[in-house]
C-alpha positions as CSV (number, residue, x, y, z in Angstrom):
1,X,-13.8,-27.4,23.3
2,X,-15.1,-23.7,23.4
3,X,-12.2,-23.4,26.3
4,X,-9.6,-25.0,24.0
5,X,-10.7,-23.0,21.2
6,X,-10.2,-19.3,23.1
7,X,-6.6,-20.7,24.6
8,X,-4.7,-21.6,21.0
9,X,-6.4,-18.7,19.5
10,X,-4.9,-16.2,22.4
11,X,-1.5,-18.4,22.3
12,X,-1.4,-16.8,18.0
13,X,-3.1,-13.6,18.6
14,X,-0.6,-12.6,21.2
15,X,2.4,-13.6,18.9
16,X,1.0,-12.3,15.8
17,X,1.1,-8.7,17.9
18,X,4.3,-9.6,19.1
19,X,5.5,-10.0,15.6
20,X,3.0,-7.1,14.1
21,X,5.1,-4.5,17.0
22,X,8.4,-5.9,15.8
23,X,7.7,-5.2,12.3
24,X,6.0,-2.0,12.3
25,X,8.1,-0.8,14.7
26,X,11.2,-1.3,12.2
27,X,9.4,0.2,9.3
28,X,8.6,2.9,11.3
29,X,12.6,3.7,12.5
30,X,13.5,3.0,9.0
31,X,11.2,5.6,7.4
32,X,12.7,7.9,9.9
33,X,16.0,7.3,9.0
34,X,14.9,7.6,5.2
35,X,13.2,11.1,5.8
36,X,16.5,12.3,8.0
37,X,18.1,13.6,4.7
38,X,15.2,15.6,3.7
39,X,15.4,18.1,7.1
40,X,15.3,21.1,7.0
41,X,14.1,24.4,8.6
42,X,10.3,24.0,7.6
43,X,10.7,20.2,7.6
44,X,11.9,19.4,11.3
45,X,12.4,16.3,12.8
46,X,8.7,16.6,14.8
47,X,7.2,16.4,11.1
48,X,9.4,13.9,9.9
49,X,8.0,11.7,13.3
50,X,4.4,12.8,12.5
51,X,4.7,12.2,8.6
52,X,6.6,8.1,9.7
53,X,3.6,7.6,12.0
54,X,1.1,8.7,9.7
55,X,2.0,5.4,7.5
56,X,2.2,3.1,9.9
57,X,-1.8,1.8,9.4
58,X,-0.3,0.9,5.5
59,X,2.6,-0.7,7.4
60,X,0.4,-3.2,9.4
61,X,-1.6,-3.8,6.8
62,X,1.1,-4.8,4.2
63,X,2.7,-6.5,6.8
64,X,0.2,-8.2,8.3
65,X,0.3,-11.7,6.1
66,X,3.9,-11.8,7.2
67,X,3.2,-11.3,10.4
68,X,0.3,-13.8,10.8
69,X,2.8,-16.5,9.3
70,X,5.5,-15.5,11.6
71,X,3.0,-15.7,14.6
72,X,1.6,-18.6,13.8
73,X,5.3,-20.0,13.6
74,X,5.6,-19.0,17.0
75,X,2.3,-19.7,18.8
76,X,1.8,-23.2,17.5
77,X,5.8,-23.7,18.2
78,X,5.2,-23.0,21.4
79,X,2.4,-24.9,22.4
80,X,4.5,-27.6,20.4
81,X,7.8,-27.0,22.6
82,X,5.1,-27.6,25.5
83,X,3.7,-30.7,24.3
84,X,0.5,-29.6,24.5
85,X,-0.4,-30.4,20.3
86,X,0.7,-33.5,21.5
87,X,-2.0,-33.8,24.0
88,X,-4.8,-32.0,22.0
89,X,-3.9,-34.7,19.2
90,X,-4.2,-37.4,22.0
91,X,-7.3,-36.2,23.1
92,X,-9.3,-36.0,19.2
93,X,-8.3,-32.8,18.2
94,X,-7.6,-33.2,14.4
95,X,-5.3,-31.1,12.5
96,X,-7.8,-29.8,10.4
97,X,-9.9,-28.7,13.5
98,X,-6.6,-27.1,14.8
99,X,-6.2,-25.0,11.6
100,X,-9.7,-23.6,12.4
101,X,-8.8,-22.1,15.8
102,X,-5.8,-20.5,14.1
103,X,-8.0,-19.0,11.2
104,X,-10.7,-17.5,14.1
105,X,-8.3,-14.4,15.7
106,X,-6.6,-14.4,12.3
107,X,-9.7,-13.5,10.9
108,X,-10.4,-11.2,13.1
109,X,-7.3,-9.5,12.6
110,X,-8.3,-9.4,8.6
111,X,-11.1,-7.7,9.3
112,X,-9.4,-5.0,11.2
113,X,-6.8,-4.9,8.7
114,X,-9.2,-4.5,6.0
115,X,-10.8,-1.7,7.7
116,X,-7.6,0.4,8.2
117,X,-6.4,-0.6,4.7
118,X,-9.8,1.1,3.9
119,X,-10.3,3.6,5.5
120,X,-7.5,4.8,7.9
121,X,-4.6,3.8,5.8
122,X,-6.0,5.9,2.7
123,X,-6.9,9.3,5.1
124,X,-3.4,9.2,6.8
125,X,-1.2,9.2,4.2
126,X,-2.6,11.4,2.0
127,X,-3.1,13.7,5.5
128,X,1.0,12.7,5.4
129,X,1.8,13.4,1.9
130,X,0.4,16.7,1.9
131,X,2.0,17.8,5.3
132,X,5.7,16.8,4.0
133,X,5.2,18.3,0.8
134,X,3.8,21.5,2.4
135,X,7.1,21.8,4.2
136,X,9.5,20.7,1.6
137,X,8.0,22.3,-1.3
138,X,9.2,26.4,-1.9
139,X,6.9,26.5,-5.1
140,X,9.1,25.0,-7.2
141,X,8.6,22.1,-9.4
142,X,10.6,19.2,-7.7
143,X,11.2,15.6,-8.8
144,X,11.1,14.5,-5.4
145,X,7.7,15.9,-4.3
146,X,3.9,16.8,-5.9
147,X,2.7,14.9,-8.6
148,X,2.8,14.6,-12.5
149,X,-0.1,13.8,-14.2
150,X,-1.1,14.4,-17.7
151,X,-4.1,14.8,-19.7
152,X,-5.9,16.1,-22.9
153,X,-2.8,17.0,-24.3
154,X,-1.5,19.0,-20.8
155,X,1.3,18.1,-18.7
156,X,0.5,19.1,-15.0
157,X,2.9,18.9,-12.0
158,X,1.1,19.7,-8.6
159,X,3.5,20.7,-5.6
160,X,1.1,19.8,-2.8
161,X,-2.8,18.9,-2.4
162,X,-4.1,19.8,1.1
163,X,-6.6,16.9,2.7
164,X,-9.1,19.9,2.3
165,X,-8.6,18.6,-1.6
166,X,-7.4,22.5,-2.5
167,X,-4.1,22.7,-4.7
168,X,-1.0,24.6,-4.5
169,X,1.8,25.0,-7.1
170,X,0.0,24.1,-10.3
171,X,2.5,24.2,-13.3
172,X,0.8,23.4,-16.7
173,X,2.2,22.5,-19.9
174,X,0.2,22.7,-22.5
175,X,1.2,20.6,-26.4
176,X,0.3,22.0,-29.8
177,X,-0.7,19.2,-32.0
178,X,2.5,18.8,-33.8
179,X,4.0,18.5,-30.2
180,X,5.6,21.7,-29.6
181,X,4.9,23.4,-26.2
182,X,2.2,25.9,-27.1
183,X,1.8,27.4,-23.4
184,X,2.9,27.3,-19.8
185,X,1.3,28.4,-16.7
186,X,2.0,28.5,-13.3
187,X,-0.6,29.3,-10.5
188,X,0.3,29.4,-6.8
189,X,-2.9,27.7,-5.4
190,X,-6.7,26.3,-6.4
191,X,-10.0,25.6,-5.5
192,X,-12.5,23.2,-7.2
193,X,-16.0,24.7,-7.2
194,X,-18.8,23.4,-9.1
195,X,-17.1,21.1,-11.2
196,X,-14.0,23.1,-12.4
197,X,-10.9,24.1,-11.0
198,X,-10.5,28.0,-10.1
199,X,-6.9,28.6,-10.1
200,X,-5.2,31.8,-8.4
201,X,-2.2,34.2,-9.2
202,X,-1.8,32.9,-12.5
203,X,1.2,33.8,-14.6
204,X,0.7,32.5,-18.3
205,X,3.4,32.3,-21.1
206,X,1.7,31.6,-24.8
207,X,4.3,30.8,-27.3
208,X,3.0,32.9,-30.7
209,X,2.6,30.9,-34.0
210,X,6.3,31.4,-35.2
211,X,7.3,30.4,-31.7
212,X,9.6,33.6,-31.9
213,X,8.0,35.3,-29.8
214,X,5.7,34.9,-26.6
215,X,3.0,36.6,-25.2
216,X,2.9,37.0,-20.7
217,X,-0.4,37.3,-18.9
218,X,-1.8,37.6,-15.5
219,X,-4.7,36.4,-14.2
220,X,-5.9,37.0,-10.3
221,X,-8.5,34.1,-11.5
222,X,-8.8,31.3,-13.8
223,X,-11.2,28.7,-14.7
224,X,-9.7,25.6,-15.5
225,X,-11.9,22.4,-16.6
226,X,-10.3,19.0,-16.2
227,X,-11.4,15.5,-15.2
228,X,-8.8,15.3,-12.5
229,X,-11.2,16.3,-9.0
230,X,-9.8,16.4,-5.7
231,X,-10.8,13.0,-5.1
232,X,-8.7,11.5,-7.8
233,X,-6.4,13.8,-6.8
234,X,-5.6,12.6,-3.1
235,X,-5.4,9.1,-4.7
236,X,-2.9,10.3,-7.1
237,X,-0.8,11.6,-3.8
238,X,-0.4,8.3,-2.2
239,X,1.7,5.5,-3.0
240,X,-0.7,2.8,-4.2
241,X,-0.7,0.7,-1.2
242,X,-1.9,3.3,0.8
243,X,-5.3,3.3,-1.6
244,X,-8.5,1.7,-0.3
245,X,-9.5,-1.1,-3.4
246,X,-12.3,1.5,-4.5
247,X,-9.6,4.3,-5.0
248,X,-7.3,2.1,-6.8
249,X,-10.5,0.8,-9.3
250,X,-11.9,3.7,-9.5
251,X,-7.9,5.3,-10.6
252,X,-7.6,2.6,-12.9
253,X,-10.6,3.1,-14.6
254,X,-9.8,6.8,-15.2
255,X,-5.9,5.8,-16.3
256,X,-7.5,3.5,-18.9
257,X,-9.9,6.3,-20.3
258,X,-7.0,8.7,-20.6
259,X,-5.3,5.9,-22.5
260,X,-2.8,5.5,-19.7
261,X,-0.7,2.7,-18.2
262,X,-2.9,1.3,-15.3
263,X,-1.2,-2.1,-14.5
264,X,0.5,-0.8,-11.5
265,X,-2.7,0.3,-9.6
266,X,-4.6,-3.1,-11.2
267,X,-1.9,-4.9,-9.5
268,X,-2.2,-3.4,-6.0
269,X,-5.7,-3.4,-6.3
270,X,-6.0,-7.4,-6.7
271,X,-3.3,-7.7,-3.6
272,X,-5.3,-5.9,-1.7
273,X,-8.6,-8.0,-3.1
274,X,-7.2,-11.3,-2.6
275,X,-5.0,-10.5,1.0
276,X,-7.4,-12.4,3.2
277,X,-6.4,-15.4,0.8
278,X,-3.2,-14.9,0.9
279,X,-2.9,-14.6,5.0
280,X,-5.1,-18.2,5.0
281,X,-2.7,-19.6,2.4
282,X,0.7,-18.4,4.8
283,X,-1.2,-19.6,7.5
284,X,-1.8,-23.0,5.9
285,X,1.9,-23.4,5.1
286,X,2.9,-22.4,9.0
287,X,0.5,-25.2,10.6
288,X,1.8,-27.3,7.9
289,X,5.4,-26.6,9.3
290,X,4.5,-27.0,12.6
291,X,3.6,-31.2,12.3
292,X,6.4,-31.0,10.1
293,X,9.7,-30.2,9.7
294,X,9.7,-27.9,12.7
295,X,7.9,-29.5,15.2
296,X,10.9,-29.8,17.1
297,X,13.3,-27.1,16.7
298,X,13.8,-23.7,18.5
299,X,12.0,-20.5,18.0
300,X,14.8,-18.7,16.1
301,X,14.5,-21.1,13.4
302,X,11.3,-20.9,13.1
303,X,11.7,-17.5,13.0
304,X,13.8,-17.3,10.1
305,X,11.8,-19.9,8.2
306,X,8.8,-17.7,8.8
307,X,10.3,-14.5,7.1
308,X,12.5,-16.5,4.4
309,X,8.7,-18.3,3.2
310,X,7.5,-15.0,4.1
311,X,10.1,-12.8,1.6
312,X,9.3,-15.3,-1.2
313,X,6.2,-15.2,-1.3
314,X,6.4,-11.7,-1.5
315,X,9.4,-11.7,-4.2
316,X,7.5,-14.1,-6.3
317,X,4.3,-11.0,-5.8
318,X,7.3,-8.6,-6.8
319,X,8.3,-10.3,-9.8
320,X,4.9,-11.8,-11.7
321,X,3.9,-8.2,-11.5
322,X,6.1,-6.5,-14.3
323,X,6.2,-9.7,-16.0
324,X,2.1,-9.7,-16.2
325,X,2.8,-5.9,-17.6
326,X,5.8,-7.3,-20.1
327,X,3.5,-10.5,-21.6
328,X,0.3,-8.5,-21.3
329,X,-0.9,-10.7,-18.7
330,X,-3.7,-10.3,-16.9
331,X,-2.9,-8.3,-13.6
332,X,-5.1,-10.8,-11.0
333,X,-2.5,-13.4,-11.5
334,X,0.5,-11.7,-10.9
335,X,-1.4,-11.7,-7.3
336,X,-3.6,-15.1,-7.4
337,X,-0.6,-17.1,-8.3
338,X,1.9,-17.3,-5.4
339,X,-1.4,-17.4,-3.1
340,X,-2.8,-20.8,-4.5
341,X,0.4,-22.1,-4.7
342,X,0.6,-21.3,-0.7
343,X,-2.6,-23.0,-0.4
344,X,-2.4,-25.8,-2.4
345,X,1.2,-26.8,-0.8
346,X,0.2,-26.0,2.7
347,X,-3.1,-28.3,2.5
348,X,-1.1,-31.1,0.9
349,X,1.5,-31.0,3.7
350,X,-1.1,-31.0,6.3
351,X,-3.1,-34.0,4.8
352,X,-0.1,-35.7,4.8
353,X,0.7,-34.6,8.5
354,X,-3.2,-35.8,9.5
């Protein structure tokens, strides 16, 4: 049985990778034709290559619940196509007991997803984010790169954070309380040491009580005390599904004390908490399919199956998520949702193909 066991789990490793190279390998050539608009003479096409292949550890892991499904598809529809579930049915194997030495290498492949959506994923595009703004950004303030952030009555835009966690391009905008801008600074780079910010080459505009009139300083050195460290800085660089589920807490918790909107990082932070439920859920639903309605049919249609189940599962993710934020929902069901429904339907379909 241990025999067995190894040969159907090999059978939906190897087309899970199959599927995982596919998939990647698309997002990867798509990102590249994304970032071909933004070249220029500091950002060539080498950094453009670099800055695609630095995301790819988020792509597999984003991907990966597709591309389990997908493989299964494919593995178990071959060994159908083969007659051999036929056989291992013959012989005592129950369905149930097949669904187990599925789950074993896809397992396995959550686990090593979970560690590169951890700990590589996190490291590599923030490494990413910083090179390509580095090359794109002049030190001007640009919609397309740095960051805005705001807090205690400051608006801050940040051209680039290095993965050394020091700044560069720091515009400030500072609020009087009856909302008028009261001062602006810019300072070309910073440091954090002991606790505060030490900005450099400052240039600082105060706008005088009549607002007639302003008042220009420069400052080789500044001290500048704000919550926002470099830590919750490289997080705030990222998209959110490049966060480990301890940066996007941790964010969230820091959004909500500066009375800010935190749903989108709550969301991504229960996807990425319930994702080895979701990949057993998809998994369910492919076996399911398998002694079903595509037991006998060709490998292109379970193909498409695989990624139409695939997209709406994801879609239906998509969608609860504004709604949650719309009807002040709790964000963990935006995510919990579409995953029990997976399971629920793909357990029901295989107790009724046992």
């Amino acid at each position: 049985m241990l025999k067995l066991d190894r040969y159907v789990g090999q059978q939906v490793l190897l087309s899970i990778m199959v599927v995982m190279l596919i998939v990647v390998g698309l997002d990867f050539l798509f990102q590249i034709i994304d970032e071909m608009s933004e070249l220029n003479e500091g950002y060539t096409l080498i950094i453009a290559l670099g800055y695609s292949a630095l995301n790819m550890p988020a792509a597999f892991y984003e991907y990966l619940p597709l591309g389990c499904l997908v493989g299964c598809l494919l593995g178990l529809g071959g060994l159908a196509n083969g007659s051999e579930l036929t056989v291992m049915r013959a012989a005592g194997v129950s369905v149930w007991r097949l669904v187990r030495m599925v789950l074993k290498p896809v397992i396995v492949l959550a686990v090593v997803a979970l560690f590169l959506g951890e700990y590589v994923a996190p490291y590599a595009g923030a490494l990413g984010e910083s090179i390509r703004a580095q090359h794109l950004n002049r030190g001007t303030i640009s919609a397309r790169t740095g960051v805005w952030h705001r807090e205690n009555g400051e608006y801050i835009h940040i051209n680039v954070v290095t993965p050394a966690g020091d700044i560069q391009g720091v515009t400030r905008l500072g609020l009087a309380p009856d909302s008028s801008l009261s001062f602006s600074s810019y300072a070309k780079s910073g440091h954090y040491q002991n606790g505060v910010w030490v900005l450099k080459d400052v240039a600082e505009t105060r706008f005088l009580e009549n607002k007639a009139q302003t008042q220009v300083q420069h400052y080789d050195s500044q001290e500048w005390n704000i919550e926002l460290n470099p830590q919750r800085l490289k997080v705030l660089m990222v998209k959110p599904k490049e966060m480990s589920t301890s940066e996007l807490y941790q964010y969230s918790q820091y959004l909500d004390d500066q009375e800010l909107d935190n749903d989108r990082y709550m969301q991504s932070f229960w996807r990425k908490a319930f994702q080895p439920l979701a990949i057993i859920g998809l998994v369910l639903v492919a076996v399911s399919f398998i002694f079903g309605s595509l037991r006998s049919v060709s490998s292109g249609q379970r193909i498409i199956t695989g990624v139409v189940v695939g997209m709406i599962f994801k879609i239906s993710q998509d969608i609860l998520a504004p709604m949650s934020s719309l009807y002040s929902i709790d964000p963990v069901w935006s995510a919990l949702v579409p995953i029990m429904i997976c399971m629920m339907l793909g357990s029901w379909l295989i107790k009724r193909a046992g």
